[in-house]
ZADO-113525 format. One record per atom (N, C-alpha, C): residue number from 1; residue in one letter; chain; atom name; x negated, y negated, z negated. Coordinates in steps of 0.02 Angstrom, whole numbers. Example, Ala and Ser with C-alpha at 12.3 -4.5 7.8 and 13.67 -1.06 7.14 Angstrom:
# ZADO-113525
<pt num="1" residu="a" chaine="A" atome="N" px="-660" py="284" pz="-390"/>
<pt num="1" residu="a" chaine="A" atome="CA" px="-615" py="225" pz="-390"/>
<pt num="1" residu="a" chaine="A" atome="C" px="-660" py="165" pz="-390"/>
<pt num="2" residu="s" chaine="A" atome="N" px="-642" py="112" pz="-354"/>
<pt num="2" residu="s" chaine="A" atome="CA" px="-684" py="53" pz="-357"/>
<pt num="2" residu="s" chaine="A" atome="C" px="-645" py="-2" pz="-394"/>
This chain:
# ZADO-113525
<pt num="1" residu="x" chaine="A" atome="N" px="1551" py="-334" pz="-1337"/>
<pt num="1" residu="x" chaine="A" atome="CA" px="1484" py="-356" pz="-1319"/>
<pt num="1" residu="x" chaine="A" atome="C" px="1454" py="-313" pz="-1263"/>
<pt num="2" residu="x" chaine="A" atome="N" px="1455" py="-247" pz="-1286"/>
<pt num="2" residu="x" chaine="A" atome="CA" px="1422" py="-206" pz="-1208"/>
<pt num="2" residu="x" chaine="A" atome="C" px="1446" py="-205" pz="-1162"/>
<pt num="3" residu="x" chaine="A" atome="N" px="1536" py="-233" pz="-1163"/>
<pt num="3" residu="x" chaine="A" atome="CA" px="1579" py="-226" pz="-1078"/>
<pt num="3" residu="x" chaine="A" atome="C" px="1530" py="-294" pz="-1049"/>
<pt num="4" residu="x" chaine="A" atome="N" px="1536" py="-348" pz="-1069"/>
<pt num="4" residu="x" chaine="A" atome="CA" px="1502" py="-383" pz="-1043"/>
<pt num="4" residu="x" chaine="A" atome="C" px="1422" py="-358" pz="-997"/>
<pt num="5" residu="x" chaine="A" atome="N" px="1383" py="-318" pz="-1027"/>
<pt num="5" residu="x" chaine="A" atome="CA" px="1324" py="-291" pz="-997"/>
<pt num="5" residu="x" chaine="A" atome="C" px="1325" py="-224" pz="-952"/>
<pt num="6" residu="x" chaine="A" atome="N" px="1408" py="-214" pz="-936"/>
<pt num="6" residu="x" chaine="A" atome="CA" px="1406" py="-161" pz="-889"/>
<pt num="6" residu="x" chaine="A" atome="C" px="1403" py="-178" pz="-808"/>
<pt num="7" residu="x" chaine="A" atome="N" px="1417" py="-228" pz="-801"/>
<pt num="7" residu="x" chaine="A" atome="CA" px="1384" py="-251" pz="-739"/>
<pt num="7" residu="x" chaine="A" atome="C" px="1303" py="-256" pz="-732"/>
<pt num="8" residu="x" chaine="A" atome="N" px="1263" py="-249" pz="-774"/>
<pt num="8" residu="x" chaine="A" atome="CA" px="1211" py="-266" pz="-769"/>
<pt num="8" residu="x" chaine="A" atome="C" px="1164" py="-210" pz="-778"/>
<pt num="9" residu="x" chaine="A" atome="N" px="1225" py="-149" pz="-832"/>
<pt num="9" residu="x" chaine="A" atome="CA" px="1178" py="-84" pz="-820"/>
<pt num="9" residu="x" chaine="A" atome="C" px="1211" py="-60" pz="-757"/>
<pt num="10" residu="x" chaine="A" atome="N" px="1256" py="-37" pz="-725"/>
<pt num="10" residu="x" chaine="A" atome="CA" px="1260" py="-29" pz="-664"/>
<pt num="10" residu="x" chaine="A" atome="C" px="1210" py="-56" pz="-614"/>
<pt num="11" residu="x" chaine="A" atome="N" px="1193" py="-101" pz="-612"/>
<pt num="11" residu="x" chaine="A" atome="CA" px="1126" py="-135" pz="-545"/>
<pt num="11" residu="x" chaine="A" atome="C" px="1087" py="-84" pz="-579"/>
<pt num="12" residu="x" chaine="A" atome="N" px="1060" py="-78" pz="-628"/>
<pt num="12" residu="x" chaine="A" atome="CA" px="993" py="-53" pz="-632"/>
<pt num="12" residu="x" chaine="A" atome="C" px="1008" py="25" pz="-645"/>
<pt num="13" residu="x" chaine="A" atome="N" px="1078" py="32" pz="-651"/>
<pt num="13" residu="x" chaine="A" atome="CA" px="1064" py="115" pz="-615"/>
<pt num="13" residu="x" chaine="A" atome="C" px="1064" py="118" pz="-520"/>
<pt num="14" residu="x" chaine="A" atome="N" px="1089" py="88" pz="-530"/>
<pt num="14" residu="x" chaine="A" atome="CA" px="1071" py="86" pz="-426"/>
<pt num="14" residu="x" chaine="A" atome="C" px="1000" py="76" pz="-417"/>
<pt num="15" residu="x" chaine="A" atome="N" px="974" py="36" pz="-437"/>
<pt num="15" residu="x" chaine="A" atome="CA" px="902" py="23" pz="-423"/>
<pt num="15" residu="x" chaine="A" atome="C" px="864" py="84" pz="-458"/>
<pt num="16" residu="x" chaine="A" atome="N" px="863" py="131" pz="-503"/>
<pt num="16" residu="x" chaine="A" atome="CA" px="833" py="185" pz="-530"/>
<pt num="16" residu="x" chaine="A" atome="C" px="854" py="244" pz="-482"/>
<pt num="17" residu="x" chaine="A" atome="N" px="930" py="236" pz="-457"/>
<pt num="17" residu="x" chaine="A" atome="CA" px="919" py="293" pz="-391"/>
<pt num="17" residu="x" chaine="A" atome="C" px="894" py="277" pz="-324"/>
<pt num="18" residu="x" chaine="A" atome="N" px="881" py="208" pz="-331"/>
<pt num="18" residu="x" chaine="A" atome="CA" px="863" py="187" pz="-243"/>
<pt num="18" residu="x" chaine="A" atome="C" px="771" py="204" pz="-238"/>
<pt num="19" residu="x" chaine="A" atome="N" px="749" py="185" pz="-319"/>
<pt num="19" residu="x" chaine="A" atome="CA" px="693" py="221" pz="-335"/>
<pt num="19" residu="x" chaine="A" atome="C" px="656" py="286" pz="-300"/>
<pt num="20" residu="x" chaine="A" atome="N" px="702" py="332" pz="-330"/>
<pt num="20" residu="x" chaine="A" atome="CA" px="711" py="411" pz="-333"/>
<pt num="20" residu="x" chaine="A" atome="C" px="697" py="426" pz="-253"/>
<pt num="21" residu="x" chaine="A" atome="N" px="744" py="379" pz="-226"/>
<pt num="21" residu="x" chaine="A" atome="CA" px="755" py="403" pz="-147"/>
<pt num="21" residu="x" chaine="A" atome="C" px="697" py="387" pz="-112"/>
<pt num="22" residu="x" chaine="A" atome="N" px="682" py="311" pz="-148"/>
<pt num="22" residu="x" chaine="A" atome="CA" px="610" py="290" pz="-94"/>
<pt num="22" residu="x" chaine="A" atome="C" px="557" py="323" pz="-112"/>
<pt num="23" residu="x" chaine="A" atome="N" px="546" py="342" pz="-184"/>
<pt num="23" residu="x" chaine="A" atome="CA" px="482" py="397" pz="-198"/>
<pt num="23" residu="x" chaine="A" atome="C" px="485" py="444" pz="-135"/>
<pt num="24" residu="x" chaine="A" atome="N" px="541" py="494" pz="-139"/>
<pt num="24" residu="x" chaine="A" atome="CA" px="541" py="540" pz="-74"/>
<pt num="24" residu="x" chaine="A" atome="C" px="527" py="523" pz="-40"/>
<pt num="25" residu="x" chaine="A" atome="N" px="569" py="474" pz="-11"/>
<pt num="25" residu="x" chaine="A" atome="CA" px="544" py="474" pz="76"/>
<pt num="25" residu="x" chaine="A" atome="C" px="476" py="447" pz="101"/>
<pt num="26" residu="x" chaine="A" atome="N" px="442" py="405" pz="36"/>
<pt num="26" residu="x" chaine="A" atome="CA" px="383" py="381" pz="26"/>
<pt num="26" residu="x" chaine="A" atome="C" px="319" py="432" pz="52"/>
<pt num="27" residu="x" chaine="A" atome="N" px="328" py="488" pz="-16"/>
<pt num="27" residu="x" chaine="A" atome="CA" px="295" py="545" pz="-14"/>
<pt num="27" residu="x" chaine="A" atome="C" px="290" py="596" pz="46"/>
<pt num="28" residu="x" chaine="A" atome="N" px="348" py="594" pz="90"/>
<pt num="28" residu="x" chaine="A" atome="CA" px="337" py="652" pz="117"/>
<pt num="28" residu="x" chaine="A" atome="C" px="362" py="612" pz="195"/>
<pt num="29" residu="x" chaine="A" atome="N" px="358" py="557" pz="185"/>
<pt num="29" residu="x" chaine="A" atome="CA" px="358" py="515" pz="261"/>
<pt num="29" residu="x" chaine="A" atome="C" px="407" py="526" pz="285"/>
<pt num="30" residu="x" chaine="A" atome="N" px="462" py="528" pz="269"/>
<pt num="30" residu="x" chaine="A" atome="CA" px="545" py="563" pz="301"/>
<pt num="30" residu="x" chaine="A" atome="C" px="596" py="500" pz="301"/>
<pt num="31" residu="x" chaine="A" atome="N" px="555" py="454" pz="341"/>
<pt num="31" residu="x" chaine="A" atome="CA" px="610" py="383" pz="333"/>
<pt num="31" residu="x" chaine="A" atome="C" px="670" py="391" pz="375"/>
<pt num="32" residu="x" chaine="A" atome="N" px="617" py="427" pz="450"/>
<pt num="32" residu="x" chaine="A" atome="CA" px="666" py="437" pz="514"/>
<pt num="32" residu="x" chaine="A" atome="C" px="674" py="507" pz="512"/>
<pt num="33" residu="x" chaine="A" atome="N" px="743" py="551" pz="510"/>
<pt num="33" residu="x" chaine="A" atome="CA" px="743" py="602" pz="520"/>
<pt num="33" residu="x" chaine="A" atome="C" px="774" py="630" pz="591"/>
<pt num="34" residu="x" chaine="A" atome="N" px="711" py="703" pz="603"/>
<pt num="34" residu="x" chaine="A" atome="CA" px="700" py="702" pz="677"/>
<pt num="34" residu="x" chaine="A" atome="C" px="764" py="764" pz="667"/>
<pt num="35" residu="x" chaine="A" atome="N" px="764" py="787" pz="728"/>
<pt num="35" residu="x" chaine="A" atome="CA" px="803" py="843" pz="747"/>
<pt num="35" residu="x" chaine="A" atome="C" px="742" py="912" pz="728"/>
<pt num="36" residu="x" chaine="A" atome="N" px="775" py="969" pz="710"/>
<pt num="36" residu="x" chaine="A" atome="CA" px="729" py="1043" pz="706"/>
<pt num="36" residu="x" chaine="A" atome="C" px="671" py="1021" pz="646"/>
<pt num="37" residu="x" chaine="A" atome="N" px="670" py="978" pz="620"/>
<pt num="37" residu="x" chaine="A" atome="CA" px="630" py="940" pz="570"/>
<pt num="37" residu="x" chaine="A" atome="C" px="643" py="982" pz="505"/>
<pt num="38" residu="x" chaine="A" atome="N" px="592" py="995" pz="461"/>
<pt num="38" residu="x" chaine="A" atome="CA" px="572" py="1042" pz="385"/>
<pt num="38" residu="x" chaine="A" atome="C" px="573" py="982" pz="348"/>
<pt num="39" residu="x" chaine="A" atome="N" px="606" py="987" pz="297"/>
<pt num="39" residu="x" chaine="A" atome="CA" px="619" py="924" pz="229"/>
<pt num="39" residu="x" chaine="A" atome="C" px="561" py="966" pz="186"/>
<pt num="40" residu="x" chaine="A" atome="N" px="510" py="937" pz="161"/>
<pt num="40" residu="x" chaine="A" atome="CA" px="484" py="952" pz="100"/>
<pt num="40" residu="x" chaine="A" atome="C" px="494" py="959" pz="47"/>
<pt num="41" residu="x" chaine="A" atome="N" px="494" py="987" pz="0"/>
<pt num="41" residu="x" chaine="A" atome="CA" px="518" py="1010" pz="-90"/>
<pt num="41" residu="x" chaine="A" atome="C" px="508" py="943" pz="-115"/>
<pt num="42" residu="x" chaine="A" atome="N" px="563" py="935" pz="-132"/>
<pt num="42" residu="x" chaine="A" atome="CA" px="562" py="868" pz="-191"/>
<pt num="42" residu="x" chaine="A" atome="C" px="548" py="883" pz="-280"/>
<pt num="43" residu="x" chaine="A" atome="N" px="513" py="830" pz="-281"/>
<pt num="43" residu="x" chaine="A" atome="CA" px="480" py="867" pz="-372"/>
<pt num="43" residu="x" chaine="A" atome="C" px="545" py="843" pz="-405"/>
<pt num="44" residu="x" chaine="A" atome="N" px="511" py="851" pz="-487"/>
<pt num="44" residu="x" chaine="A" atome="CA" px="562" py="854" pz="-533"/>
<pt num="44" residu="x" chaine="A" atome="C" px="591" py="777" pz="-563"/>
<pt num="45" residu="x" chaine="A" atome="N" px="524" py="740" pz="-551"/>
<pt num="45" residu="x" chaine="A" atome="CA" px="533" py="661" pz="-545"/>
<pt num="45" residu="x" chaine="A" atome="C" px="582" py="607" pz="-525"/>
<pt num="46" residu="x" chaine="A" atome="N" px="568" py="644" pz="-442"/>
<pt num="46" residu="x" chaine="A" atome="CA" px="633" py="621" pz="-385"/>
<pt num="46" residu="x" chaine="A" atome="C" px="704" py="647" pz="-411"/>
<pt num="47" residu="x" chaine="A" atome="N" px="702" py="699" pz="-420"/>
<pt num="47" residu="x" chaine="A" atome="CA" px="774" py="761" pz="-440"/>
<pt num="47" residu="x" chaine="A" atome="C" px="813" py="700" pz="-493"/>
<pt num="48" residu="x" chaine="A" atome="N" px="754" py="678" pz="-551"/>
<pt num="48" residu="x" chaine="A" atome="CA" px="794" py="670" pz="-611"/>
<pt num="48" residu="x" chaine="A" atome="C" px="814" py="572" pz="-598"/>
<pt num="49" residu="x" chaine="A" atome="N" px="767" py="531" pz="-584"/>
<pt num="49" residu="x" chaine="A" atome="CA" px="761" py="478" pz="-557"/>
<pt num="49" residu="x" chaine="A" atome="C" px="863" py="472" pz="-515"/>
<pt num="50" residu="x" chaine="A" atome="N" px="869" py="485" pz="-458"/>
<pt num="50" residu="x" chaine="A" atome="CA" px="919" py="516" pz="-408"/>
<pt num="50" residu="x" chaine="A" atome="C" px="981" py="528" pz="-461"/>
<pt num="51" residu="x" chaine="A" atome="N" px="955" py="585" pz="-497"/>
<pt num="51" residu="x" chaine="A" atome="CA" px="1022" py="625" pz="-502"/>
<pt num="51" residu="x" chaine="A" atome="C" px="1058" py="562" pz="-579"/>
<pt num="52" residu="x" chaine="A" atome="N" px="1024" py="542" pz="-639"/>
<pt num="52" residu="x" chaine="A" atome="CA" px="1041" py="498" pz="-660"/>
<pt num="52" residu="x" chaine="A" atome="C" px="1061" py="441" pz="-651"/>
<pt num="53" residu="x" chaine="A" atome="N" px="1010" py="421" pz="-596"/>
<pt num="53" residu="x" chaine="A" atome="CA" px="1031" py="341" pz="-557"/>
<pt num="53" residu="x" chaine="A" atome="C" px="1084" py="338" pz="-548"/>
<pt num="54" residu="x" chaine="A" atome="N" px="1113" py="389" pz="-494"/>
<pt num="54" residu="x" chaine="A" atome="CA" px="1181" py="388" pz="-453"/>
<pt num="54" residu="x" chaine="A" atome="C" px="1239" py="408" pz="-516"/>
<pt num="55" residu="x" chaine="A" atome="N" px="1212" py="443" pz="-565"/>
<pt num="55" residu="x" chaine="A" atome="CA" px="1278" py="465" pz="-624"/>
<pt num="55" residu="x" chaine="A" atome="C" px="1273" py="406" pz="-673"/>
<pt num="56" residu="x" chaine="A" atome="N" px="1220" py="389" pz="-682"/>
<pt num="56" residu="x" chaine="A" atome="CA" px="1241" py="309" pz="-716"/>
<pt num="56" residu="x" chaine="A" atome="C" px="1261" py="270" pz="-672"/>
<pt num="57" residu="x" chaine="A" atome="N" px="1273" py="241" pz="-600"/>
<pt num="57" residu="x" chaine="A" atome="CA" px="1301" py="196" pz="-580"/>
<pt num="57" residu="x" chaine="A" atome="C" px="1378" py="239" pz="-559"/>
<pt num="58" residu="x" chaine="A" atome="N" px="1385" py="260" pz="-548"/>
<pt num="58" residu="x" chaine="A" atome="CA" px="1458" py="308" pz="-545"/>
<pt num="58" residu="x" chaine="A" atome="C" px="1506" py="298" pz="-593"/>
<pt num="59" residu="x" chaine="A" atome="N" px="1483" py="321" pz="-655"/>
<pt num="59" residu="x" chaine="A" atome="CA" px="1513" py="296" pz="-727"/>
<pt num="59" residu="x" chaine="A" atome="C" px="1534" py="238" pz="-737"/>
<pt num="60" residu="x" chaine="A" atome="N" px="1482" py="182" pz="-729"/>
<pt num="60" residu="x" chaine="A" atome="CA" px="1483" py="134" pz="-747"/>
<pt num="60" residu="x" chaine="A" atome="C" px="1534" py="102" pz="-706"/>
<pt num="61" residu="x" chaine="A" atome="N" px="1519" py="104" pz="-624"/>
<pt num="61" residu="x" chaine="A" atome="CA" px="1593" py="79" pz="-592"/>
<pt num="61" residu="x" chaine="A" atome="C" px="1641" py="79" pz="-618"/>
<pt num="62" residu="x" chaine="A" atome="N" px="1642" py="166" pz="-627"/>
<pt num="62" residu="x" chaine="A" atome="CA" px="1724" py="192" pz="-641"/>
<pt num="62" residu="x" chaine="A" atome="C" px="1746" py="144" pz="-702"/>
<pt num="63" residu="x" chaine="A" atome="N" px="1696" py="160" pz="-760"/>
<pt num="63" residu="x" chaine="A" atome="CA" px="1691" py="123" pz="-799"/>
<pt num="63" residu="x" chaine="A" atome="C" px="1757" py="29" pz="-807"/>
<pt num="64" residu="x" chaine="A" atome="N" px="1711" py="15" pz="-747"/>
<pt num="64" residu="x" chaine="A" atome="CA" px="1727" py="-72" pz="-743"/>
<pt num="64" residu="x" chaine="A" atome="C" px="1799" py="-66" pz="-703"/>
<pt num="65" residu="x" chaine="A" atome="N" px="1812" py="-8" pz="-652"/>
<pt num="65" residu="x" chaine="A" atome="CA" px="1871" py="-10" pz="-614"/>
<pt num="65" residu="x" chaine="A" atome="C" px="1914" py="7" pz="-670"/>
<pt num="66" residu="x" chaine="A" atome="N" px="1909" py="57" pz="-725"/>
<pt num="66" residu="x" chaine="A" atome="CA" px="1947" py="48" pz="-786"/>
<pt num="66" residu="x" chaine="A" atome="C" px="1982" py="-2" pz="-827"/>
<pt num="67" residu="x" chaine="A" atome="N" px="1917" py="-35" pz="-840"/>
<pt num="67" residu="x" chaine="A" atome="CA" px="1949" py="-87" pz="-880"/>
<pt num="67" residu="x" chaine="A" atome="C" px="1948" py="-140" pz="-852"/>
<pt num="68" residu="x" chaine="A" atome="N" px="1946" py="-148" pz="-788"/>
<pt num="68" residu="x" chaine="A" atome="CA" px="1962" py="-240" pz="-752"/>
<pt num="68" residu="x" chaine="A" atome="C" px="1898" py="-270" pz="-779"/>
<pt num="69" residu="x" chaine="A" atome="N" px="1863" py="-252" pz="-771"/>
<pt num="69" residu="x" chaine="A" atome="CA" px="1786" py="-280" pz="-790"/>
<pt num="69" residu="x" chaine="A" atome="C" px="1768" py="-334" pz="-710"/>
């Protein structure tokens, strides 16, 4: 029953890190990055948003490339 819904948690870990990313660049206006340019501190929000997003969709690939999903 859940192989079936691993395609579907995969999208929505991509979309929880694409989140993460647009909060940042949202917040601190860093769409275009210049040359000699200072990146601002990213909070703990962005950090966790990001760092799960991308490790739940990672998994989950591997996941589906495993079992022929």
């Amino acid at each position: 029953m859940w192989l079936k819904l691993l395609p579907y948690i995969q999208f929505i870990c991509f979309i929880i890190f694409v989140i993460g990313v647009i909060k940042y660049a949202i917040r601190t206006k860093t769409f275009f990055v210049m040359p000699n340019m200072k990146h601002p501190k990213h909070t703990k929000d962005e950090i966790i948003l990001s760092t799960f997003g991308l490790l739940g969709f990672v998994i989950s690939s591997n996941l589906r490339g495993f079992l022929d999903i």
